[in-house]
N, C-alpha and C positions, 0 to 999 in steps of 0.2 A: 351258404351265402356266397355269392358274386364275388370273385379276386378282384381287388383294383390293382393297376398297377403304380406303384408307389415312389415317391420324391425323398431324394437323398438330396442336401445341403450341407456344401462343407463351410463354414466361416474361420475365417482365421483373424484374429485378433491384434492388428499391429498397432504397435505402441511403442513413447518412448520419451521420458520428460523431456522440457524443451531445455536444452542445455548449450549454452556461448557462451563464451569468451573471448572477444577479442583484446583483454588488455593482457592475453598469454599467449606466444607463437603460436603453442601447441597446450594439450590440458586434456589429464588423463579421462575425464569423463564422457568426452568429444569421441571420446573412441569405441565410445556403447555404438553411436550412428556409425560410427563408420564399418568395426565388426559388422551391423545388420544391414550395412548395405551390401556391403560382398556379400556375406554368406546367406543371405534371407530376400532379400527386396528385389536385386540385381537375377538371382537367379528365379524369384517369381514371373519376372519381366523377360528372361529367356524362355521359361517355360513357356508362360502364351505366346511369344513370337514362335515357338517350333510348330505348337500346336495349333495355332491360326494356319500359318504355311503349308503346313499337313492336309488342311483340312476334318482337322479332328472338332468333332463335335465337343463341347466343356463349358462349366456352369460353375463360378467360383463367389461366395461374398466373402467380404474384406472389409473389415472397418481400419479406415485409416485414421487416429485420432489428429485432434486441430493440432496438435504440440509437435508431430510429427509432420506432417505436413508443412509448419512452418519451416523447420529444420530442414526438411530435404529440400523446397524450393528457397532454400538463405546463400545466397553467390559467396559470401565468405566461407561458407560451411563447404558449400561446392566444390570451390576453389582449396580449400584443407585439405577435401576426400580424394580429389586428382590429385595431390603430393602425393595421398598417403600409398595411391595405388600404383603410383610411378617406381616409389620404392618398392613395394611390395612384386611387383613386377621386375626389379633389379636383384632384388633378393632373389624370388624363383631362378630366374637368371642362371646366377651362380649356382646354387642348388641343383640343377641339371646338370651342368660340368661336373661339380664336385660329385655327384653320386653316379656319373655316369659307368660304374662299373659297380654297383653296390645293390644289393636286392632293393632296395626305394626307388632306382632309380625311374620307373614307370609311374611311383608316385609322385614323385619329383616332376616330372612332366607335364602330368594332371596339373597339378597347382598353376604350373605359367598357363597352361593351355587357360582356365580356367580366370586366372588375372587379367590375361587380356582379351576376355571372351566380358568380364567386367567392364574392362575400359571400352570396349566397342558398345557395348548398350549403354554405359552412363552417357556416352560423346553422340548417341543416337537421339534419348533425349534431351540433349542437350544439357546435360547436368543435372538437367532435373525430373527425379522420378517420379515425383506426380503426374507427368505429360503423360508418360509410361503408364500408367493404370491409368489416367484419365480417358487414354485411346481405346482400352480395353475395354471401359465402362460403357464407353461412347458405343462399340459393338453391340453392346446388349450382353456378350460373355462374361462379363465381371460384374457385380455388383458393389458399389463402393457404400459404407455405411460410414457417419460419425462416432461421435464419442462425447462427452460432456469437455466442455473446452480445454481444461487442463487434467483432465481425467481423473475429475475434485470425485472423491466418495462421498454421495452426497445423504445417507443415512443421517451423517454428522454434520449437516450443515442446515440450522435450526431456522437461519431469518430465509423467509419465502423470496424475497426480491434476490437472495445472492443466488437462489435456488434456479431461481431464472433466468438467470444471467449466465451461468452455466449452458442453458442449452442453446440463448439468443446468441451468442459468440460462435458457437458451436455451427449453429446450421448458418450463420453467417459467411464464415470462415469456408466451409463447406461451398457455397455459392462464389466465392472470390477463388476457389480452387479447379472446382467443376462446372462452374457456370450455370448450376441449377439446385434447389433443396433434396436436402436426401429424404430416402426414402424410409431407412431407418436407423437406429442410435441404439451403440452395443454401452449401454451401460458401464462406468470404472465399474471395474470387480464386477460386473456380473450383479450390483449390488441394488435393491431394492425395497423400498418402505412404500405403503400407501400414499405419505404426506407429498408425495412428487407425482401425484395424479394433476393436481393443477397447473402445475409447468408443463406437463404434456400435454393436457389439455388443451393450451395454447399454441403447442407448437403445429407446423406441418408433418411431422412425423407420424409414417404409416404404420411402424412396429420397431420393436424392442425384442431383447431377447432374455429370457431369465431361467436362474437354474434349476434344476428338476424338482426340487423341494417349493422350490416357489411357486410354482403349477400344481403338485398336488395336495401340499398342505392349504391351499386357498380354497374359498368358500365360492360355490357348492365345488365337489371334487369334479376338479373337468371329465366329462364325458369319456375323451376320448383319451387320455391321462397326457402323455408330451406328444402324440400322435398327429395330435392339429394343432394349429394356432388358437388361442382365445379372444375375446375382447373383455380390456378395461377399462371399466367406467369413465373414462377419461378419452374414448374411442378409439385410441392405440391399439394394434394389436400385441400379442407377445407370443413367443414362442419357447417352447421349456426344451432345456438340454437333454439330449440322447446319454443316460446313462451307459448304457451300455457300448455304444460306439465310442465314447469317449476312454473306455477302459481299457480297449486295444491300445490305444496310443500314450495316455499317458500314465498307466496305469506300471511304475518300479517292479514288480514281478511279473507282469503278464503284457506290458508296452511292449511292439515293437521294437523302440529306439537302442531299447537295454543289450539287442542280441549283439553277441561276443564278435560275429563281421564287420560289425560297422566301427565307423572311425572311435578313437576315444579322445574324450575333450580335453582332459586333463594333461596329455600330454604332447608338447610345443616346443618348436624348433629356439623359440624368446628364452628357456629355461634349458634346454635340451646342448646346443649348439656353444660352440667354443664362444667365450664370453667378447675378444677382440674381434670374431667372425660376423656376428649378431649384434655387436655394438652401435655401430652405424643407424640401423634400423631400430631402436630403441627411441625414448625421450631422450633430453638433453639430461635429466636427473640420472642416467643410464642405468637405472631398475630395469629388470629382467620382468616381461610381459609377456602377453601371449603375440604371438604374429600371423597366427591362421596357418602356419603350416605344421600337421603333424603328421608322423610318420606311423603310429600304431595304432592296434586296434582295441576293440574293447576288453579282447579275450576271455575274461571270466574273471572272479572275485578272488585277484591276484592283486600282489602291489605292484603301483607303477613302473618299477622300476623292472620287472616282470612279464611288462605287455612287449605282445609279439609285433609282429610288421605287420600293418595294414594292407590287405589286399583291396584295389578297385574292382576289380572285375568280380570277384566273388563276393563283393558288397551290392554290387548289381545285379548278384543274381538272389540275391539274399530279397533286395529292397522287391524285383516280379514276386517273390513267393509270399511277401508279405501283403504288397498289393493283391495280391488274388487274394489272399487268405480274408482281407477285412471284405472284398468286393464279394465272395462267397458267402460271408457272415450277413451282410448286408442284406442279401438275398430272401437268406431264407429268412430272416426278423421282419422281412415287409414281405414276404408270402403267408409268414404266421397271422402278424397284424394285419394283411390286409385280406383273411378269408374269415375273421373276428368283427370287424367293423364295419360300420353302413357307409363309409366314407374314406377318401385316396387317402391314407396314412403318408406320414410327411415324419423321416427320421433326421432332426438337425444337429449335426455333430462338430461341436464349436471349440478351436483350438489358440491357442499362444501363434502368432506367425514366427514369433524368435527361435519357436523349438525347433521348425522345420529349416535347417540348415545351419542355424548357428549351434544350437544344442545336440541335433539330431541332423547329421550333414548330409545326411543320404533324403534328409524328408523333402526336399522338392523334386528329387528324382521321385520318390514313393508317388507323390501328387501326380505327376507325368503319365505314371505307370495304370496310374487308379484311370485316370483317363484316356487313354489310351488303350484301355482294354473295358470300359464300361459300355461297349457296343454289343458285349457278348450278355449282356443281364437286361437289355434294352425292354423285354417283354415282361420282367417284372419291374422295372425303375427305371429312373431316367436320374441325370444328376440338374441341380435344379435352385432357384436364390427364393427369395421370403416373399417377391415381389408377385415372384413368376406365382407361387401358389396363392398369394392373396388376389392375384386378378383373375384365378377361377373363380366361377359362381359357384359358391356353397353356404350353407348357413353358419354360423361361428357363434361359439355359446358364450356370454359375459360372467366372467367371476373377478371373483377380488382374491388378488396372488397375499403371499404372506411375503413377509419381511429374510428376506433370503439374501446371500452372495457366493461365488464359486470359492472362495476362501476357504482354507481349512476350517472344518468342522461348519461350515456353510452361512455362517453368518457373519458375525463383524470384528470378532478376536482377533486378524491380525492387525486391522487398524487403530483400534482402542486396547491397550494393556500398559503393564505399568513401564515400558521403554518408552512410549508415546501417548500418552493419555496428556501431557503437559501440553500439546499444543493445541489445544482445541479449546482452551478458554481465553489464548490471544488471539485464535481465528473467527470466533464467536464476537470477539469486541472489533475486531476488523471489521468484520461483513459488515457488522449494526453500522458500524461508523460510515463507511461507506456509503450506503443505502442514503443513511443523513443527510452527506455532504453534498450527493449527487441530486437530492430534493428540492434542496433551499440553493441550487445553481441552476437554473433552468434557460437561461440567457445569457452565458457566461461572455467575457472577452475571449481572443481567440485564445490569448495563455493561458489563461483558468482553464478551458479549455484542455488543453496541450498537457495540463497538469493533473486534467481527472482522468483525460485518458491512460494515462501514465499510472496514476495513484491503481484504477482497476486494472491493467496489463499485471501492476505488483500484487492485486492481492491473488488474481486467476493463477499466477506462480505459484503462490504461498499454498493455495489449495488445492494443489497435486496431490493425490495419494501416495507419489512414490515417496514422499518425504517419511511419510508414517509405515511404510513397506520396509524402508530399509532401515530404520531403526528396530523393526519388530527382526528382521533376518538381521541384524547388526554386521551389516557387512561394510560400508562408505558411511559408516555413522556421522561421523564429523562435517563431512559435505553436506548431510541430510541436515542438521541441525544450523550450518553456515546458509544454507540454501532459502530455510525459511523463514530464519531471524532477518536474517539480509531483507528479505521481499516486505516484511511486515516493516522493519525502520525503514525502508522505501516511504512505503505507502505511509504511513504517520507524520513521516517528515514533510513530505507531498500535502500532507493536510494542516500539518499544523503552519508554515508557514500562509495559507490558504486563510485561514481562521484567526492567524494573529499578525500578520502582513499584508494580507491581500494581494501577496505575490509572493513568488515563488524564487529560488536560487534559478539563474539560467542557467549557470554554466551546470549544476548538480540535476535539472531538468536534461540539457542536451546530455548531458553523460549517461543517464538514464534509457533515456532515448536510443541512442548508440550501441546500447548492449541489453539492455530486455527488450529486443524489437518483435518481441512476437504479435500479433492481430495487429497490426499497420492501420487498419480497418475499424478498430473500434469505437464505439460511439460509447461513452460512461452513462451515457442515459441508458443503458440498459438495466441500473440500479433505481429506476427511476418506477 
């Protein structure tokens, strides 16, 4: 049989509940976005600015979810992230004096270089990083996908209108970002049941992506197994995750990220550093955090107190050897598959954006490197997005996937168990009520109005998964449970004044307003 030569797609997965506060200067949770903007977003955004300049050839999708995207285009959040990186920038600073005779001190250099190679691309697009992938998009080199609007799991979301309202927001949101509908919507969790064939149905959405169980356990066994895209009955396409590509990376014994060169996460200059030296740059509560700067490496399955000094430069030669190693692997897995099949095999290997840099600090350079050297395998592959292989002409086979998610043990356990099984019979009476309230309104005054937009802004909150993620990892359990008690008396109080006043609190509407300001954009008839 005839070799094709075969597509490689990397997707990376950004995400990150919508979180504000402005009735706090500062607020420890505010600090997930700002962590992934330095270390994850910021240098995504360098990486194709090298590689465009270069002229290097590169082919990247990215789903950026709606909750995210409101966050990085929000001027307060903007305006938070220039403090944080002014200090952060002041800290390196000093760090370079103080270790300027000390074996770190080349890593100490790295960090400022690196802070203000931050504030030059945040100030480029203008604060805001969506401009930044939006320009990329606009290329044709990036491909930017959605997400379900507050990245609800929607297995567990029973009434059909909240189900669609989920992705009307979504590809909405999407269009007020990029200025056109996407192409395709990476599923929360990866996560999938047949009953959400009718919300795709309706959408514009050209594909999805699910995990490898959900392509082969579905009916008939696809052809070509995660090799090609399928279609579902719904006219979507989907595409099933690369096992095996995905094992490199995230795989605790056999990942990449684990080797003993690269940086180690755990330990930070926040914990590390004399307690009046690092004071400053703390909260005002002055708990000891992480600050993004560490000085060791991962060594080996020692205890922390243990680990050696980070080298750069032999992390860089670590990150070429690993880039070859997966871009080698790659090779020969689409010269095997693609001398087996009547058709271009397509291996999609879909990742967390968080890992690559924030967890894994070396993973946007790996990403650089993968590309930057994929002109030497050009004769068996090309790197390549979902769109580009859906606008070849070829036949695609229709089955019906099974009920899968990339979760442990592949289905729905971290979401429903007994730390969070409790909230999903007051989201269940939300939705229905909603759905109601948004029915028998269909001509509202502008308040009413103002008040349902508001009442759905709170329940889309409520129906984050991460609320149910981190109760299951019990890690911010108390926020998790503050977070969607809060959204749901929102939303009831929103309706019961509605129902038994026929108006609503202003001043407790404008306050509302003022701090869940996510989808600006929404219209509640999407319950409708």
């Amino acid at each position: 049989m005839t070799r094709r030569p075969g597509k490689l797609i990397l997707l990376l997965h950004a995400h990150l509940p919508f979180i504000r506060h402005p009735e706090h200067p500062e607020f420890l949770e505010e600090t997930w976005l700002f962590e992934a903007m330095t270390e994850t977003y910021i240098p995504f955004l360098d990486m194709m600015e090298n590689l465009a300049d270069r002229g290097i050839r590169w082919r990247l999708a990215m789903s950026l979810t709606p909750t995210l995207c409101e966050m990085l285009a929000d001027p307060m959040l903007q305006d938070r992230y220039r403090e944080r990186l002014d200090k952060l920038i002041e800290l390196a600073d000093k760090e370079v004096h103080r270790t300027r005779n000390m074996p770190m001190a080349a890593t100490a250099g790295m960090y400022r270089e690196r802070f203000n190679r931050a504030r030059e691309v945040f100030n480029n697009c203008g604060g805001n990083l969506v401009s930044g992938f939006k320009r990329f998009r606009d290329t044709g080199n990036l491909e930017v996908l959605t997400c379900t609007a507050t990245h609800c799991f929607l297995p567990y979301v029973f009434n059909e209108k909240a189900r669609r309202a989920q992705f009307k927001v979504a590809i909405r949101n999407y269009h007020k970002h990029f200025g056109s509908d996407p192409d395709g919507i990476w599923l929360a969790e990866c996560a999938f049941i047949p009953e959400i064939e009718p919300a795709l149905a309706e959408s514009s959405l050209r594909y999805l992506v699910l995990d490898t169980h959900g392509l082969l356990y579905g009916e008939p066994f696809p052809r070509y197994a995660t090799y090609r895209p399928v279609m579902l009955e719904s006219g979507v396409a989907a595409f099933g995750r690369d096992a095996q590509s995905s094992k490199h990376v995230w795989s605790a014994e056999e990942g990449y990220p684990g080797d003993q060169c690269y940086r180690e996460f755990y330990r930070d200059l926040g914990y590390d550093g004399d307690y009046e030296y690092v004071r400053p740059y703390l909260h005002e509560d002055g708990i000891r955090r992480n600050l993004g700067i560490k000085y060791h490496r991962i060594t080996g399955k020692v205890d922390l107190a243990n680990k050696e000094l980070y080298n750069p430069g032999a992390a860089i030669e670590m990150v070429n050897q690993h880039a070859g190693n997966f871009l080698f692997n790659r090779k020969h897995q689409l010269l095997h598959v693609g001398s087996t099949i009547d058709a271009t095999p397509v291996v999609l290997a879909p990742y967390d954006a968080e890992l690559f840099g924030h967890w894994w600090f070396e993973g946007p350079a790996f990403l650089k490197a993968l590309f930057e050297n994929a002109v030497h395998f050009e004769d068996v592959f090309t790197f390549s997005t979902p769109s580009e292989v859906l606008d070849e002409p070829a036949p695609i086979q229709k089955i019906k996937p099974c009920a899968s998610s990339w979760g442990d043990k592949g289905y729905y356990e971290v979401w429903l168990n007994g730390s969070n099984d409790w909230i999903y019979r007051h989201l269940h009476v939300a939705e229905d009520r909603m759905a109601r309230v948004a029915a028998a309104n269909l001509s509202p005054t502008p308040e009413v109005k103002r008040a349902l937009n508001q009442a759905a802004r709170e329940l889309l909150l409520a129906e984050s998964s991460d609320w149910a993620f981190i109760m299951t990892t019990d890690t911010v359990v108390p926020y998790a449970h503050n977070r969607l008690k809060t959204h749901l008396e929102n939303l009831h109080r929103l309706l019961d004044d509605l129902s038994e006043a026929g108006a609503v609190d202003a001043g407790f509407l404008a306050e509302l307003e003022s701090s869940n300001t996510v989808f600006q954009e929404i219209d509640y008839r999407v319950y409708i």
